[in-house]
Steps between C-alpha positions, in 0.01 A plus 500: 500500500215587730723519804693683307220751395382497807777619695528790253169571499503520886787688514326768254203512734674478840761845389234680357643505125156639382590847681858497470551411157642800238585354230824568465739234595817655776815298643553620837854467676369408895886519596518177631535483906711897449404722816265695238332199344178383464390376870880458581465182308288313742274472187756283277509243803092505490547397175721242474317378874169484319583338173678220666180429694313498219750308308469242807119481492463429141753238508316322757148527313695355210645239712147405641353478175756215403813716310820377476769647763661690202223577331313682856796687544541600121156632521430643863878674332319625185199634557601746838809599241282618215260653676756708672631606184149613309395654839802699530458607118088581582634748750751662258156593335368673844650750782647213659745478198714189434796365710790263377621480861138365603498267154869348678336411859162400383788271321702424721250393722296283285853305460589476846122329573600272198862443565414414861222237462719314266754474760305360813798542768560824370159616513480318877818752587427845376184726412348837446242628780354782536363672806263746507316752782301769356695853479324826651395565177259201442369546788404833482325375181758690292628241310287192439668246314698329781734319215636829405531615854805467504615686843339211693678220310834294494648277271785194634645250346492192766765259598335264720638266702314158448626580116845557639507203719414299275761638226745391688393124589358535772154318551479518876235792584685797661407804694642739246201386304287746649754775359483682206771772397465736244578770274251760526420861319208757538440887401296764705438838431435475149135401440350803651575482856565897550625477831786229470842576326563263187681191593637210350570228734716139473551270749618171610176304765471229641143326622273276587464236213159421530526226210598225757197510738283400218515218238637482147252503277246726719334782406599720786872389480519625136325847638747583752798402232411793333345709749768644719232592851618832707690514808631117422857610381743770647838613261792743434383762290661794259289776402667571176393884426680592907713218527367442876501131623332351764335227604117447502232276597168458504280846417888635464457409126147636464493783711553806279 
């Protein structure tokens, strides 16, 4: 319960409820990742990115403090999960409004980190990441809260190869260890950047997987698992809204 309250209470302070609230509670239709939603729908992928990492950090403080397997995941499950939902229904009462389709990721997420560290080969195989260089805007001191800043970001979901390798029998180390591919997406244009055209942008990267310099259980191998660092990946990409396709690489993906 005081996680629980804590997280809310946080999230009340952190998005500024006391100026935004009205009183009134509004459902908001974002338009999912449409060419005229909300962000291009980079934000639903924020969400479901973030829950699972906080889904994945309470299950290990529940794990260190002597919970059962079942029981870490059932809680590091719950907890992220309702919060999402009274969150969501605090900001039905404020300008921000409420949003089913965030309600579903913040879910969806939370699951994923579950489902994942109760299936350890899984889990060793594929991942969210996020990557992450400050847009124009932030650092013009436009926008400040970089975890809404959402034209510097991108969300993947991993396939790495030690995870692969090992899928498939195969204990001897190989040099497509050091590979990740990936299926990546990312909006610009949308968060205030005046002087880029709205995009919405998928691709398929591969890059460096930085997991199998470092060992197992250390801390800087579980940082770049779900860190995804610039200019380490290149891919095939479709912006959606044009339908162009190209290929890009390093400050390809961030330059906008």
């Amino acid at each position: 319960m005081a996680i629980q309250g804590a997280i809310i209470v946080g999230g009340a302070i952190f998005w500024n409820y006391s100026e935004r609230w009205t009183g009134e509670f509004a459902v908001e239709n974002e338009g999912w990742f449409g060419k005229n939603s909300y962000n291009g729908g980079a934000d639903k992928l924020g969400h479901a990115y973030t829950w699972s990492l906080l889904t994945r950090a309470l299950i290990h403080n529940y794990e260190r403090n002597g919970f059962s397997k079942k029981a870490s995941a059932f809680w590091g499950f719950m907890i992220p999960a309702f919060n999402g939902v009274v969150i969501e229904l605090l900001d039905g009462y404020t300008d921000y409004n409420a949003s089913t389709e965030d309600i579903l990721f913040n879910l969806l997420g939370s699951g994923l980190g579950a489902y994942l560290y109760l299936h350890p080969a899984l889990d060793e195989t594929i991942h969210l990441d996020w990557s992450y260089i400050p847009s124009s805007d932030f650092r013009d001191n436009i926008k400040r809260d970089f975890t809404t800043d959402y034209a510097g970001q991108m969300v993947t979901l991993e396939v790495n190869g030690i995870g692969m390798r090992k899928m498939f029998g195969q204990q001897k180390p190989l040099p497509t260890d050091y590979l990740q591919v990936g299926l990546s997406y990312y909006s610009r244009g949308y968060s205030g950047e005046l002087e880029t055209n709205k995009q919405r942008v998928v691709g398929l990267t591969m890059g460096i997987n930085f997991q199998a310099f470092f060992k197992k259980e250390s801390r800087i191998r579980t940082f770049v698992k779900y860190y995804k660092i610039p200019y380490s990946f290149m891919g095939v990409f479709q912006e959606l809204n044009s339908h162009a396709t190209g290929v890009k690489y390093g400050n390809g993906v961030f330059n906008y």
